[in-house]
C-alpha positions in Angstrom: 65.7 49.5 -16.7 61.9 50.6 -16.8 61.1 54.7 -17.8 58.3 56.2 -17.3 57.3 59.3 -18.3 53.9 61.8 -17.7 51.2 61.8 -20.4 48.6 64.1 -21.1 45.3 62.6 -23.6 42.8 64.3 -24.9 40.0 62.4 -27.2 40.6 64.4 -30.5 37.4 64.4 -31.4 36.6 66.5 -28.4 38.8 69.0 -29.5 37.3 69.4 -33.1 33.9 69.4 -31.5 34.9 72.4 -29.3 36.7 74.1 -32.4 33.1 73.7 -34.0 31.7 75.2 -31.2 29.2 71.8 -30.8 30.7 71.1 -27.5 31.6 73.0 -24.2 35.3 73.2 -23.3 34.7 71.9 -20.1 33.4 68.8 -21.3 36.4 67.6 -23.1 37.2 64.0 -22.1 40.8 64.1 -20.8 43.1 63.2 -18.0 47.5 63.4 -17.1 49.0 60.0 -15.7 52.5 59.8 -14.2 53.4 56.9 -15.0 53.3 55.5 -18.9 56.0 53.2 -19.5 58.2 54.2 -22.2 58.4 50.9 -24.1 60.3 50.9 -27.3 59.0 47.7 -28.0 55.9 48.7 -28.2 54.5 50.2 -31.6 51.6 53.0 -30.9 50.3 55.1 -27.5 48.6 51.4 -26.2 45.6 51.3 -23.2 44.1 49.2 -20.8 40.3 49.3 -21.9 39.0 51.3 -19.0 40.9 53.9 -20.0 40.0 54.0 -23.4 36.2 54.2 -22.3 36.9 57.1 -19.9 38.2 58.4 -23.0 35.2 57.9 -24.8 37.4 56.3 -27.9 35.5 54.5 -30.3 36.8 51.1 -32.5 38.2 51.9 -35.8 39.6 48.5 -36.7 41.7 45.0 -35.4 45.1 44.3 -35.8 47.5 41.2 -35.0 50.1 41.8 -32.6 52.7 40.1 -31.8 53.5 40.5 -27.7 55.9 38.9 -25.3 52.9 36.3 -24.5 52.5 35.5 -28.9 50.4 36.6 -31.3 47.3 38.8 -30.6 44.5 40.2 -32.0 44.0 44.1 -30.7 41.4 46.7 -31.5 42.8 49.9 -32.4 40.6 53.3 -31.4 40.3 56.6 -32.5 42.6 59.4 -32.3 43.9 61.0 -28.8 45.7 64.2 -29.2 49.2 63.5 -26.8 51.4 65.3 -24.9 54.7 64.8 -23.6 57.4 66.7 -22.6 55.4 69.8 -23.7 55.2 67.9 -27.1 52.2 67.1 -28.9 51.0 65.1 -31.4 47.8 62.6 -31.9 47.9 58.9 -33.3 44.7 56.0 -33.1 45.4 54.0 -29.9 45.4 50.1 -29.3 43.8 48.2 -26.6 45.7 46.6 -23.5 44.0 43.9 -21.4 42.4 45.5 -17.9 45.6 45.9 -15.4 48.6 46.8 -17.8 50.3 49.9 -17.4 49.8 52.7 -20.3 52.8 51.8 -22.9 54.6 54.7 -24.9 55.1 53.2 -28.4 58.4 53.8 -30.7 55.9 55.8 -32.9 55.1 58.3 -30.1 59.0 58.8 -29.7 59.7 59.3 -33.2 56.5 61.5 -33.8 57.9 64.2 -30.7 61.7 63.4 -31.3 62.3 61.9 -27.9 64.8 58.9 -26.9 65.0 57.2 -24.2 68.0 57.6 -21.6 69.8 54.9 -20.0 70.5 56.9 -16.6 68.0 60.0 -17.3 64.8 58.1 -18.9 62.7 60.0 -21.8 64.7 63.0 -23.1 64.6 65.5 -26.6 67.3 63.7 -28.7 70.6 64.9 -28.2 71.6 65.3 -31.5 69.0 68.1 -32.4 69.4 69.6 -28.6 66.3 71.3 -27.7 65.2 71.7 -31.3 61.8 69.5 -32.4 63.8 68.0 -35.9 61.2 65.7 -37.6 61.4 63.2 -40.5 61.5 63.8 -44.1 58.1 62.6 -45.2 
């Protein structure tokens, strides 16, 4: 069954600017889409590369992926901050070719303590209720 789920990014480096005061608030590079497909296949917050751009993300370093289609190489970006479910976090993002959907990595669910629902789609997980429990580090 396919979830999806709303996402806000922000391009962190934005953010710190503004907290410098070396950028305007209204500048921020930023935009909400509706429909990011929770994949828990999927590792990190992965983008189509026009996205990326309008994000103003900049290459940090390549990985090898393995996809449904075999091995890959991807670029991974800098840092968005993230929001769901009026959780956030930030994490580097990978590249997707032009024309996939946004995919919402097992990283990102872990990170904000969300699962995946068969009949309801992204929820908090049940067994900390409403509570934000995160992992032992």
């Amino acid at each position: 069954m396919r979830h999806t789920a709303e996402i806000k990014l922000v391009n962190l480096r934005d953010l710190l600017l503004i907290e410098a005061g070396a950028m305007n608030p209204e500048d921020v590079r930023q935009f909400t889409v509706s429909d990011a497909l929770v994949d828990t296949g999927a590792t990190r917050l992965c983008l189509p590369t026009s996205l990326i751009e309008r994000l103003g993300l900049t290459p940090v370093s390549k990985r090898t992926a393995r996809t449904a289609t075999g091995i890959v190489e991807r670029t991974v970006y800098s840092e968005v901050e993230y929001t769901l479910l009026e959780r956030s976090s930030t994490i580097r993002v990978t590249d997707l070719p032009e024309g996939s959907p946004i995919l919402i990595g097992h990283m990102v669910l872990e990170e904000l303590d969300l699962c995946v629902d068969m009949k309801k789609g992204l929820i908090y997980n049940p067994a900390h209720g409403d509570d934000w429990i995160e992992e032992q580090l």
